[in-house]
Every structure is written in C-alpha cells, then in structure tokens.
C-alpha positions in Angstrom: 15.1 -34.8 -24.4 12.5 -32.0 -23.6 8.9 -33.3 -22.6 6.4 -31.2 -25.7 2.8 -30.2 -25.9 2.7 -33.5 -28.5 3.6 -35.7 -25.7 0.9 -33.9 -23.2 -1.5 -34.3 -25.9 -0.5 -37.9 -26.4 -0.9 -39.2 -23.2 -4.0 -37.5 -22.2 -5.8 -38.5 -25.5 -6.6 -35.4 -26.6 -5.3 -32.7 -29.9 -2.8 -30.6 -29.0 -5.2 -26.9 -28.9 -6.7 -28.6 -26.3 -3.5 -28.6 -24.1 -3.1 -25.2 -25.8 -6.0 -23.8 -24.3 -5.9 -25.9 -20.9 -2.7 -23.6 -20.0 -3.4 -20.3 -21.9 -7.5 -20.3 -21.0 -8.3 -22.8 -18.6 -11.7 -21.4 -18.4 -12.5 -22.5 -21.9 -11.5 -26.3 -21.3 -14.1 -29.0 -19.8 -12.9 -29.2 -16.3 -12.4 -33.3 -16.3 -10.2 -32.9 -19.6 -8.7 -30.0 -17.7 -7.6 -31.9 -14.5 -6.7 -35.1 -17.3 -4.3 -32.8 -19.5 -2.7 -31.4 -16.2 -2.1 -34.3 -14.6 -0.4 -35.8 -17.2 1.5 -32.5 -17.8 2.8 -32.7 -14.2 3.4 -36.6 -14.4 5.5 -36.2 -17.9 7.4 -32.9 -16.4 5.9 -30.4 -19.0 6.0 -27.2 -18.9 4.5 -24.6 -21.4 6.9 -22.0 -23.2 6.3 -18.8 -22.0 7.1 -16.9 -24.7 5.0 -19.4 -27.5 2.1 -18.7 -24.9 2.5 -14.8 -25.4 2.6 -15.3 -28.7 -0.8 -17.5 -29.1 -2.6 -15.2 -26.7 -1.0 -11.8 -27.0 -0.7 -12.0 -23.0 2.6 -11.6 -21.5 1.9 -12.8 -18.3 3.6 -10.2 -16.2 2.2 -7.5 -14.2 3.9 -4.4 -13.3 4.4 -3.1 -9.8 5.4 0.3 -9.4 6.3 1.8 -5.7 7.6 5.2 -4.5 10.8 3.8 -2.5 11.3 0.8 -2.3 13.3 1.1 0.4 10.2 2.5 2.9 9.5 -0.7 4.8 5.6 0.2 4.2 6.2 -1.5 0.7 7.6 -5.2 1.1 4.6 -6.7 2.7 2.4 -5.3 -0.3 5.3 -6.6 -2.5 5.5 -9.8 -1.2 1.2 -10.3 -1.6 1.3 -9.1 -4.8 4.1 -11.9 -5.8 2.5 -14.7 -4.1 -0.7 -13.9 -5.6 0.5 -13.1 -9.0 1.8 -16.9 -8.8 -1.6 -18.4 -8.0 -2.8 -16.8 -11.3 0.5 -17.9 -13.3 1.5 -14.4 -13.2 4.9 -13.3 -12.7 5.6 -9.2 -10.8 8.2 -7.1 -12.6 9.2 -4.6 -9.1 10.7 -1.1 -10.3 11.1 2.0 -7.8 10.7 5.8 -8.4 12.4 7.3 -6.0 9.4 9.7 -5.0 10.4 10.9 -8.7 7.2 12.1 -10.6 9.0 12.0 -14.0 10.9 8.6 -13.5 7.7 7.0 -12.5 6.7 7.7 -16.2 9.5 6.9 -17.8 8.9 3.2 -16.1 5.4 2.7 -16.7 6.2 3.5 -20.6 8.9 1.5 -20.4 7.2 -1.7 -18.8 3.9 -0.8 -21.1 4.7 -3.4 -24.1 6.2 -6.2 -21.7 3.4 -6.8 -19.1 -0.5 -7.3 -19.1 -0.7 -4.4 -16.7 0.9 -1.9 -14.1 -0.1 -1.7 -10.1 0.9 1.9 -9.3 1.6 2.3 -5.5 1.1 5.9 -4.1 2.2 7.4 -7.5 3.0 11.1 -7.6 2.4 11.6 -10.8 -0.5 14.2 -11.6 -4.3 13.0 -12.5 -4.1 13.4 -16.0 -0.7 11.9 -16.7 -2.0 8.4 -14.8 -5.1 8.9 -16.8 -3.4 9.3 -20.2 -1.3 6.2 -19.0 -4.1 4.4 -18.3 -5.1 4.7 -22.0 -1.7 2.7 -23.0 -1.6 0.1 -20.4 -4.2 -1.3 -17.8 -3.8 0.6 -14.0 -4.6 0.0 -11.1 -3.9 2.0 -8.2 -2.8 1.8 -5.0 -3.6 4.6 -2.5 -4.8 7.0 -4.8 -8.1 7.6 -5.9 -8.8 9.2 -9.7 -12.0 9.3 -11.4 -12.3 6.1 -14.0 -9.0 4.4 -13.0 -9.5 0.7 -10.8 -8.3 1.8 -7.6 -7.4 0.2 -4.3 -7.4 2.4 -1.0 -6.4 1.7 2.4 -8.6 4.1 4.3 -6.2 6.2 5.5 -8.4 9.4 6.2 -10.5 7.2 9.1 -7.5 6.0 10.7 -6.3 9.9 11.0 -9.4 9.9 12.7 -8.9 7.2 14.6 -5.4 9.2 15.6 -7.0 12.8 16.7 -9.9 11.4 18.8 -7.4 8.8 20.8 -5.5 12.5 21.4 -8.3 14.4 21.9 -9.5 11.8 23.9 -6.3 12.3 26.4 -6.3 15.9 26.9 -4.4 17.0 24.3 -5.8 20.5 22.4 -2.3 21.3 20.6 -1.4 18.8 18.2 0.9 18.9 15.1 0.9 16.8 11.6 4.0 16.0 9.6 2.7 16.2 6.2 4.3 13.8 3.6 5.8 14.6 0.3 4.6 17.1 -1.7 2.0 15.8 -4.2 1.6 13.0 -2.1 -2.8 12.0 -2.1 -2.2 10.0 1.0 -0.5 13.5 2.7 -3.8 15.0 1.6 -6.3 12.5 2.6 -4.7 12.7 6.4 -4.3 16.7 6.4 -8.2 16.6 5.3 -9.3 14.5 7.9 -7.2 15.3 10.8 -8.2 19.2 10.5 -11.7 18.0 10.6 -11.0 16.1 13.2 -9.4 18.1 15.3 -11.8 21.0 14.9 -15.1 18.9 15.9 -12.2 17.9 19.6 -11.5 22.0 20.1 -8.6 21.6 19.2 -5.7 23.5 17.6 -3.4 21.6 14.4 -0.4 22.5 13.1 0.9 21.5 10.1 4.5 21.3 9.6 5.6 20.4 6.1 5.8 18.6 3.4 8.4 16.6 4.3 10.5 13.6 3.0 8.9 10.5 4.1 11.6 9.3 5.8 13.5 8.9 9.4 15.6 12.1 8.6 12.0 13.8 7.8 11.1 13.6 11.1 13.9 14.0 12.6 14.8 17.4 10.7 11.8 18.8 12.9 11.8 18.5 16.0 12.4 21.7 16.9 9.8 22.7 14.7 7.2 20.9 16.7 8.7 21.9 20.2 8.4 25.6 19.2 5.0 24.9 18.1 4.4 24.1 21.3 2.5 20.9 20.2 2.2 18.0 22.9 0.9 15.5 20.5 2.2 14.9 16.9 0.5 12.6 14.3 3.3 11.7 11.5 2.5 10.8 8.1 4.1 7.5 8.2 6.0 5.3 10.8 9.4 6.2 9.5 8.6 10.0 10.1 7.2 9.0 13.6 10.6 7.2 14.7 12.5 9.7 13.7 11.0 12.4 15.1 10.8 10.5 18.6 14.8 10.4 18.1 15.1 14.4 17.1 12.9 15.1 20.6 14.9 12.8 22.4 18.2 14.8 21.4 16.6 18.1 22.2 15.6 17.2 25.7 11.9 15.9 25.2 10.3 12.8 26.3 7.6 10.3 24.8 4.8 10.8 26.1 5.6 12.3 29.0 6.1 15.6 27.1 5.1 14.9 23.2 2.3 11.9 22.4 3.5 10.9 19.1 1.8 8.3 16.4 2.6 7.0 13.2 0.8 5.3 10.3 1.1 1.6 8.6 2.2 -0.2 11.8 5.7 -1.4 10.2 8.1 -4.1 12.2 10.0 -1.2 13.3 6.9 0.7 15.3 6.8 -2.4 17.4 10.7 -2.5 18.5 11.1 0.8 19.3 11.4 2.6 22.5 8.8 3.6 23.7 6.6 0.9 21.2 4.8 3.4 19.1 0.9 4.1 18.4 0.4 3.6 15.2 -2.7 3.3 12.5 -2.0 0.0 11.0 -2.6 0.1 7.4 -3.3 -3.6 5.4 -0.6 -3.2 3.2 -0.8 -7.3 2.3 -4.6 -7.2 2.0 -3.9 -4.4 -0.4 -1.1 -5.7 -2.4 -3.1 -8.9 -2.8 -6.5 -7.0 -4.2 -4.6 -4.9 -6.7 -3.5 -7.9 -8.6 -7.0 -9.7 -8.3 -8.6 -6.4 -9.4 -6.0 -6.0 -12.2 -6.8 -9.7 -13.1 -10.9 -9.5 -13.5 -10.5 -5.6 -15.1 -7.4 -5.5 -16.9 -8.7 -5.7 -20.6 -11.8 -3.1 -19.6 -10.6 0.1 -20.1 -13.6 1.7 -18.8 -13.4 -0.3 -15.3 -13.6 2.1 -12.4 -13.5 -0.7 -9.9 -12.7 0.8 -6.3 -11.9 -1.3 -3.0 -11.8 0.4 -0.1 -10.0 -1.2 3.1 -10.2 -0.5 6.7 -7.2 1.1 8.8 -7.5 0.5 13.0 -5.3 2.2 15.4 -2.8 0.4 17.3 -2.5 2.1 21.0 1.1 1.0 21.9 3.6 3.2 24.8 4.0 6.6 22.8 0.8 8.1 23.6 0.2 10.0 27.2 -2.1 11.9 28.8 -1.6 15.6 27.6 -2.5 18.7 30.1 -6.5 18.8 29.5 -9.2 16.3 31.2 -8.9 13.2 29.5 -10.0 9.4 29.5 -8.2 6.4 31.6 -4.7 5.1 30.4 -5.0 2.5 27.4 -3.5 -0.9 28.8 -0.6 -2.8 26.7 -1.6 -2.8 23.2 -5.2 -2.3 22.3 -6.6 -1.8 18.5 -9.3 0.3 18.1 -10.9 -0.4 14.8 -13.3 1.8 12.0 -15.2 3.6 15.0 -14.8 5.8 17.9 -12.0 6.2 19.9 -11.3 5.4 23.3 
C-alpha cells in the first residue's frame, strides 16, 4: 500500500497543509517543522503527486528548453547544467530542437506554453517582436540573445572575437576572413560587430564570407572562398565551422597554420582532438545553462524582469594559429588561455 500525505502528517505530528506546503513552498514552512516533515517523508518513502501539486499551486514544475540543433555539440553541456540544476530546484527540463527553423521554434514554445512554468530559449532565431509577444504568454529567458525587457543570459561572445583578432593581429596577420553564421543569427552579429572593429583599430583588412550553416559542411563549402580571398587567418563562427573548414583547405592543398591560422568559438571536445588542436574562444556553455534556470527561477512570475547576466569568454591558443607574413609577437607555447583582456 502507497505511503500518503496522512501518514507524513501522522508521523511528524503535524496537519496535512503543513506537509502540503513543506513540498509545494518550502519557504513558507518553519525550517525545524520543515527538516521534521521531510525526514519522516524520506523515512516512510513518500513522495508527493506531481500532478495534485500542480493542481494546489497552479505550477507545473517543468521548464522548457529550447535549442537551435540539438545536434551542434555547443548544446549538451548547457543541456546537461540546465537538468542538473532544474533537479536541485525539483524542477524537471522538457528538451525540444528547432532545427535553425524560425517558424518551428514558435510553434514549440506555444506548444510547451500551458505545460511548463517557463521556456529557456537558446540562440533563438526568431525576430524581436515575436520572442517579445511570446514572452507575454509564457515566462523567457534567453540564452545568447539580448532584447530589450526579456531576462537574458549572454556569454560574451563579442570580447572573445576580440580576443581572436588581436591574437591574429598580434602574429602578423593583416588579411583575415570571418565565417558568418546563420542568417538571423544575434550571435553572427555580435562577432561580425566586434571583429570589424577589431580588426580596423590592428590595420587590418576582414572579409566576410557568408552566412553560412553552422555546421562542418559550412565550413567546409568554403574553402576556396577563403583561399581566393587571399585570407591567411580565418575566425569561424563556431567550432564545427572551424573543423571543417581546416578539412576543405586541407583537400585544396593548404596547410594549418603554416598557410591559413584558423580559430573557432565555444571550445567543444572536438576542437581539442583535432589535428592540428584548434584555437578556439571558449564559451561557458554550463555556467550558462545553469544561470538560465536560476534566473528563470527568481523571475519567472515577473513579467516585467529584465534581468541580464553577462559571462566572460577567454581564448584558448592551441596548434592552429601561426605566424602570418607581417612582424608579429613570439610563438604561444602548448595551450595558453588568455582571458577578458589583451591579447598576447
């Protein structure tokens, strides 16, 4: 027979709205009749009915996360944070994946609206005032976008494209091309933004070469594009873009670095088993996945939160960066991260 809230109730001594609250609002219950009712919860093998609980409180319990392709190997880490610290809350994460797909990306957050507490959005392509006219149906939070009046959590992407041009402005290189991301894409703008700049203040000439799929075969599909460019450094939009254009200059003849410096950005597994290992601006995808759901959490039931975290980014110097053919500084040895400031 099924342990019930009578016999929690029971057996700490106490009525059964106070074992109510203990698991549906914690924060309204003494804290010594708290760790009382819990205790002898976990000792009689209770546990509360989800669905009665959503019922009392009008809270489902679930949280929403909402990424551009799942398969991208940028999104598991923030996946898995998210989950793990969903759980500590008693939260559970409901995954779905767009496809890069503006339109299907609606369709789920409408869909998911009336069965979680709230939605993280991860690098949504949606326009401005679509996630804004969401936000008024379900609580957001977003990941690596910023929008005026919508809870936001950015991994400073725009400083670690920085970071990028100065370490190859640094070397001697004055041609450089970007691989712009998907069209739409706010994270494609924030590095095109800052690497121009960049780049201008180091005399140097950039190329931009896109939009392009974020993906392997994005890169790839242009490297001849940035041979006849005559580029000798490239900063990708993402890792995936980065290995697979290293692979596509490969094939044509070209080495890395000896001919084309190339980096990447968010420092997946993969950047580190490659040949050559490549630079990279590591992005804290975990630290990020994590702060969304704590963010969601305190703000969730305040509409008018405009809550905004933003987090570092650091370069990652690894074997795919090389000298190009102006003066430049000393070779970097093994692996050295160079965090928010200048680059060596």
């Amino acid at each position: 027979m099924s342990v019930t809230i009578r016999d929690v109730a029971r057996a700490s001594g106490v009525h059964i709205s106070t074992v109510s609250r203990t698991f549906s609002a914690p924060h309204l219950v003494n804290p010594n009749t708290r760790s009382r009712v819990l205790a002898c919860a976990e000792q009689l093998g209770y546990r509360p009915n989800r669905a009665a609980r959503a019922l009392i409180t009008g809270r489902t319990y679930n949280i929403g996360l909402i990424v551009a392709d799942i398969a991208n190997p940028f999104f598991p880490p923030l996946i898995k944070a998210a989950e793990s610290q969903a759980r500590k809350h008693d939260h559970h994460i409901f995954v779905a994946d767009t496809n890069e797909d503006a339109a299907v990306e609606e369709e789920v957050v409408r869909a998911l609206a009336k069965q979680v507490d709230g939605v993280l959005l991860c690098s949504p392509r949606m326009s401005n005032t679509l996630i804004e006219q969401l936000s008024r149906e379900v609580p957001l939070v977003v990941v690596n976008r910023q929008i005026t009046g919508i809870p936001a959590v950015v991994m400073d992407v725009a400083q670690g494209a920085r970071l990028a041009i100065e370490h190859l402005t640094a070397r001697g290189h004055r041609n450089i091309a970007l691989l712009s991301g998907p069209r739409g894409s706010w994270t494609s703008r924030e590095i095109r933004r800052s690497a121009t700049a960049t780049a201008r203040a180091g005399h140097a000439e950039l190329t931009v070469i896109g939009p392009n799929p974020p993906t392997e075969t994005g890169g790839l599909s242009v490297a001849e594009d940035v041979l006849q460019a005559g580029a000798t450094a490239v900063l990708a939009y993402n890792d995936l873009m980065a290995i697979g254009l290293i692979e596509g200059l490969f094939t044509a003849g070209a080495r890395v670095p000896e001919d084309v410096s190339v980096i990447g950005i968010d420092d997946i597994m993969l950047s580190r088993l490659t040949r050559p290992k490549l630079t990279t601006v590591a992005t804290p995808t975990a630290a990020a996945g994590r702060a969304a759901v704590d963010m969601l959490l305190a703000h969730g039931d305040d509409r008018r939160s405009t809550a905004h975290l933003h987090l570092q980014t650091e370069l990652v110097i690894r074997d795919s960066t090389g000298p190009g053919p102006g003066p430049h500084s000393p070779a970097d040895p093994g692996d050295v991260i160079v965090p928010g400031g200048v680059a060596s």
